[in-house]
C-alpha positions in Angstrom: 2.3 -17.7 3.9 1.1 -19.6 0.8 2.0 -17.6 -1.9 3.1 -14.7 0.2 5.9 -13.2 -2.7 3.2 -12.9 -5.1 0.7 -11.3 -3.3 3.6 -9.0 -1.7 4.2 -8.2 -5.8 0.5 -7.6 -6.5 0.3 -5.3 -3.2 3.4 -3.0 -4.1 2.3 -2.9 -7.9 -1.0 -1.7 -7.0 -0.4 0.7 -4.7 2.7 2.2 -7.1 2.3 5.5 -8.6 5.2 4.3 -10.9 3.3 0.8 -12.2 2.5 0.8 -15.7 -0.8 -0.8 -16.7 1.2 -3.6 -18.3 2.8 -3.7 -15.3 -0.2 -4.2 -13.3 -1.6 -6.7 -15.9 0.9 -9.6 -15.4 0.7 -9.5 -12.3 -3.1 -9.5 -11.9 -2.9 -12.7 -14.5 -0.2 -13.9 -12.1 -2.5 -14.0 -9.0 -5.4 -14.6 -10.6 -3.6 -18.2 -12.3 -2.4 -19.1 -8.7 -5.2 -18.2 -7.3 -8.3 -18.1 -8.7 -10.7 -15.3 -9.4 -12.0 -15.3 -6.3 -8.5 -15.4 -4.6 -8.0 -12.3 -6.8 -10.9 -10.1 -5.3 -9.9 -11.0 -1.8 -6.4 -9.6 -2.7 -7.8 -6.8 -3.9 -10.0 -6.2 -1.4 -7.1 -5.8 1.1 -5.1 -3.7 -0.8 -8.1 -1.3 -1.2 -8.5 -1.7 2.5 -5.7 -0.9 3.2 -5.5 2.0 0.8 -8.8 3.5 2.3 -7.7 3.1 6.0 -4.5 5.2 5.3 -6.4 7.8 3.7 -8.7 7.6 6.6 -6.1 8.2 8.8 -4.5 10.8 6.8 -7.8 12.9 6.1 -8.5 13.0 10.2 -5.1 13.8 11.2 -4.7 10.9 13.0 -1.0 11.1 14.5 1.5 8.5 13.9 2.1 5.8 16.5 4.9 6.8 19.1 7.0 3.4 17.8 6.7 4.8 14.4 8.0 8.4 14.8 11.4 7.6 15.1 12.1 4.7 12.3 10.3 7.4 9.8 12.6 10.8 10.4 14.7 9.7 7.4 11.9 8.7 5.0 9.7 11.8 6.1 12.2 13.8 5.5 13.2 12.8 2.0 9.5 13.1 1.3 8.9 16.4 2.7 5.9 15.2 4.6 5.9 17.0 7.8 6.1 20.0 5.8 2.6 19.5 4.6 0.0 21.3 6.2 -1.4 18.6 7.9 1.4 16.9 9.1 0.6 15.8 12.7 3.4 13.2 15.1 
């Protein structure tokens, strides 16, 4: 995919809880100079997409798919998540 390691960069920066503002500011410039302000938006636009549809998901209790259980125990785990009150598998 045509600049696919950038836009993998701006994805994980944005949706980081860690990601400083500076952070955040190179690579917007980054995406923005390859490209173009308009290229920008639309990678924003799926981030936040895909930002909203999780917490879509999450807000309806919609249950995690049966290929997904499985590969997640670890990470689950170390997160504590099914332990919140509206965990659903």
């Amino acid at each position: 995919m045509p600049h696919g390691e950038l836009l993998m960069r701006f994805s994980e920066v944005a949706a980081s809880l860690d990601a400083s503002p500076a952070q955040l500011a190179v690579v917007v410039a980054d995406v923005i100079e390859a490209l173009g302000a308009l290229g920008f938006v639309e990678a924003a636009a799926t981030v936040a997409n895909f930002t909203m549809m999780t917490r879509i998901a999450d807000g309806t209790g919609t249950p995690l798919d049966p290929g997904t259980v499985e590969p997640t125990i670890a990470l689950r785990d170390a997160m504590g998540i099914d332990d919140l009150v509206s965990a659903r598998l």
